[in-house]
C-alpha positions as MATLAB code, in Angstrom:
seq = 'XXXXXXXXXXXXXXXXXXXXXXXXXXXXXXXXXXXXXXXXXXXXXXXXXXXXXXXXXXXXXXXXXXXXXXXXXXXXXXXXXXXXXXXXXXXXXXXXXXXXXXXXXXXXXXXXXXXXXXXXXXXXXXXXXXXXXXXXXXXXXXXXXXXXXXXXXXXXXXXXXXXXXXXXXXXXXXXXXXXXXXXXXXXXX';
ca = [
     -21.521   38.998   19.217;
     -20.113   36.270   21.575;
     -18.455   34.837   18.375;
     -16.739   38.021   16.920;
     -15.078   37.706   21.053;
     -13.646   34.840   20.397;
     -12.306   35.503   16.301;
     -10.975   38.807   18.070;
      -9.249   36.724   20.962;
      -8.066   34.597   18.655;
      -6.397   37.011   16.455;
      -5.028   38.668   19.196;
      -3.143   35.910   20.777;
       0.265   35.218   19.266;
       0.830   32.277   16.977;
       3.136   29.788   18.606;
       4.887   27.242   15.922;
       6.192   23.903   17.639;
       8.416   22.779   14.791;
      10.005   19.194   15.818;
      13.614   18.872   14.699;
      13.934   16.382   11.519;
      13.887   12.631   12.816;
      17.282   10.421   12.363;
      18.055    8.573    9.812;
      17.938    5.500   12.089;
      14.474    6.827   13.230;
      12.944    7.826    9.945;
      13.828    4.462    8.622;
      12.528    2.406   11.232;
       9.784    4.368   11.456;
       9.510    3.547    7.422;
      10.122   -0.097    7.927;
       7.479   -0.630   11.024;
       4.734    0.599    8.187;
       6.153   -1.822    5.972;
       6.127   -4.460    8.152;
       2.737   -3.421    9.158;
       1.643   -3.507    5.562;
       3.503   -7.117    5.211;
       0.676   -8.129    7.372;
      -2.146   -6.382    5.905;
      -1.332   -8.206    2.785;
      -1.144  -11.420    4.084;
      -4.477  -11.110    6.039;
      -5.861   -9.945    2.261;
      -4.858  -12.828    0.626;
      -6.343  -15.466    3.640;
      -9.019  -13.918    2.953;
      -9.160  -14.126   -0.590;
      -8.040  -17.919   -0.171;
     -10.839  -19.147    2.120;
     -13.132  -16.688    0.122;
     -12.390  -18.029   -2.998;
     -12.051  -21.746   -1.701;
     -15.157  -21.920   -0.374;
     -16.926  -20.248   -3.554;
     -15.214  -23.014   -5.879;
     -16.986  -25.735   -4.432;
     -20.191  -24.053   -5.060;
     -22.399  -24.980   -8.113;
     -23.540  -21.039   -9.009;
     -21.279  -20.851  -12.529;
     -21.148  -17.159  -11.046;
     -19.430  -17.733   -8.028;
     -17.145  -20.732   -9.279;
     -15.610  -17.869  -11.422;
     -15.319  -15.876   -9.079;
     -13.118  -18.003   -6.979;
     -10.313  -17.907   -9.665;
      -8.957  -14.565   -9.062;
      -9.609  -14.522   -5.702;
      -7.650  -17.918   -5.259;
      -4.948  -17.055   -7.681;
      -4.333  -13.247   -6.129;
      -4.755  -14.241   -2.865;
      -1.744  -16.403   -3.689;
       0.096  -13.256   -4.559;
      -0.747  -11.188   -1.446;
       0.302  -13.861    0.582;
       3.726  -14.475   -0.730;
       4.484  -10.752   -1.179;
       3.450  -10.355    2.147;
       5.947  -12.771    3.515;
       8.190  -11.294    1.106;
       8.087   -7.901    2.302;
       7.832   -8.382    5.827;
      11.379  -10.966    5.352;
      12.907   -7.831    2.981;
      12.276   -5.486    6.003;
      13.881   -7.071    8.211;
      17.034   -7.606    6.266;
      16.563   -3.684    5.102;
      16.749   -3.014    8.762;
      19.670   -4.727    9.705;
      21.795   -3.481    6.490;
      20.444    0.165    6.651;
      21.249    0.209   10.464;
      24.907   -0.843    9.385;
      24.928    1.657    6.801;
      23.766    4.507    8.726;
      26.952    3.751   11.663;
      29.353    3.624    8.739;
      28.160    7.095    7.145;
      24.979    8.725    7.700;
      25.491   11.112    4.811;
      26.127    8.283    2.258;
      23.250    6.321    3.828;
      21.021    9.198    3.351;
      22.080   10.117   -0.236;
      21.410    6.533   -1.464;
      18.232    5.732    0.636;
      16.735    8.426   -1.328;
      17.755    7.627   -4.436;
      16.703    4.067   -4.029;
      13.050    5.621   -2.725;
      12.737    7.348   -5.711;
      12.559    4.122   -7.450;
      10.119    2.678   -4.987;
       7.900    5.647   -5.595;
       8.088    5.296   -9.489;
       7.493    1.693   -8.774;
       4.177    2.411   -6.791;
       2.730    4.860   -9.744;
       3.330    1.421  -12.030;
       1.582   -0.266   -9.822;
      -1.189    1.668   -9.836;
      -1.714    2.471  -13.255;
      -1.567   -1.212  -13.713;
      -4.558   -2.035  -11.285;
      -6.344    0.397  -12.536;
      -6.292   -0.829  -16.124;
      -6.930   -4.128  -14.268;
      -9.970   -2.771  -12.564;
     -11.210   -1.562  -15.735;
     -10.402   -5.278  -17.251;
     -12.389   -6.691  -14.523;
     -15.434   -4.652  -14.586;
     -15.391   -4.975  -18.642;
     -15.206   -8.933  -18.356;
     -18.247   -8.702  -15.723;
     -20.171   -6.476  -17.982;
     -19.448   -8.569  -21.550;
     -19.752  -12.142  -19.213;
     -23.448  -10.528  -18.075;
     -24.740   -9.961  -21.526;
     -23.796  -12.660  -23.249;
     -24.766  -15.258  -20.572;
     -21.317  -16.422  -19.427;
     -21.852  -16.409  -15.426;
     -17.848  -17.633  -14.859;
     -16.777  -14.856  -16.735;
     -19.125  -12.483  -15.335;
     -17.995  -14.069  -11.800;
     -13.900  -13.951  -12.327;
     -14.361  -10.119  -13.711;
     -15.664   -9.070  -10.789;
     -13.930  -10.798   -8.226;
     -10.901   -9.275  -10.399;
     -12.139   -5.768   -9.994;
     -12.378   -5.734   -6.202;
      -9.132   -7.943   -5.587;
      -7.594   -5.093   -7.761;
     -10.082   -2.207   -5.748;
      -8.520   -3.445   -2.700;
      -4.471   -3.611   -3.731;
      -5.253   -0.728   -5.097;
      -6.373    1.337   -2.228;
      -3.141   -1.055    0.074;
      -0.918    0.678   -2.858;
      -2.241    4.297   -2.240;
      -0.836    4.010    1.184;
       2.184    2.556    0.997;
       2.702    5.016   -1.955;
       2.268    8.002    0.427;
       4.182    6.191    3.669;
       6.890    6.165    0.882;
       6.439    9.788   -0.092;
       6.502   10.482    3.678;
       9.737    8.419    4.299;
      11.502   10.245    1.338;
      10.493   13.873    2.723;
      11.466   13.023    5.893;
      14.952   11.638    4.217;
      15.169   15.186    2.424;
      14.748   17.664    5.668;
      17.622   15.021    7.195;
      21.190   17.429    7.708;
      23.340   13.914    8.446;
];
């Protein structure tokens, strides 16, 4: 009975909506470019971890884990520098895109979006890619398992969790992008 009470209460009190005005385009794209930053970061701590991971596994003698450390060396290598990359490309962005949006916020608006629709197409590339990856990886492991071939075995699994891993980073930044380019589209500059 004490439950109905409250449903009825409920029902009965008016619905308030606190709708926040849409952010700046200064805000919405610092805002953008903090996450990136952020994720700049992430992928550099991914990749030292892959690196001592994978650098520490190669001087084993299990055939297994010496193949393991391949992809973990040679991706870890990637997530580092693309790391550094994005977190330098930020801050550049930044600077620019703060330029641009004094000069004309309209104009900065128009082609910040357009350019985000790119970076979104570029993310579902991304992912289809490490997913056909993750599939590679888990096929090597499977093939390097029954026919006796530990490296193999080793370097497709390491491959399908590097891939696991920038694959679940790319989901993210996918939808911080998606995020960014709503926000960009309720923006009246």
């Amino acid at each position: 009975m004490l439950r109905w009470l409250v449903v009825i209460a409920c029902l009965a009190v008016p619905s308030m909506s606190w709708a926040e005005p849409p952010p700046s385009p200064q805000s919405a794209m610092e805002n953008y470019f903090a996450g990136e930053k952020t994720g700049g970061y992430i992928l550099i701590g991914i990749g030292a971890a892959g690196l001592a991971v994978g650098g520490l596994m190669v001087r084993q003698s299990s055939a297994t884990l010496k193949g393991a450390s391949y992809p973990l060396l040679a991706i870890g290598v990637l997530h580092v520098a693309a790391g550094i990359y994005i977190n330098i490309a930020s801050n550049g962005r930044i600077e620019d895109f703060t330029k641009q949006i004094d000069k004309d916020p309209s104009a900065f608006v128009a082609s910040e979006s357009k350019r985000m629709r790119g970076v979104s197409t570029q993310f579902t590339v991304l992912k289809i890619v490490e997913c056909v990856l993750i599939a590679g990886g888990l096929s090597a492991a499977i093939y390097g398992h029954k026919t006796d071939r530990p490296r193999l075995k080793g370097a497709g699994i390491a491959l399908a969790i590097e891939m696991g891993a920038t694959l679940a980073f790319d989901i993210t930044a996918g939808a911080r992008a998606h995020e960014y380019r709503d926000e960009l589209a309720s923006i009246d500059a």
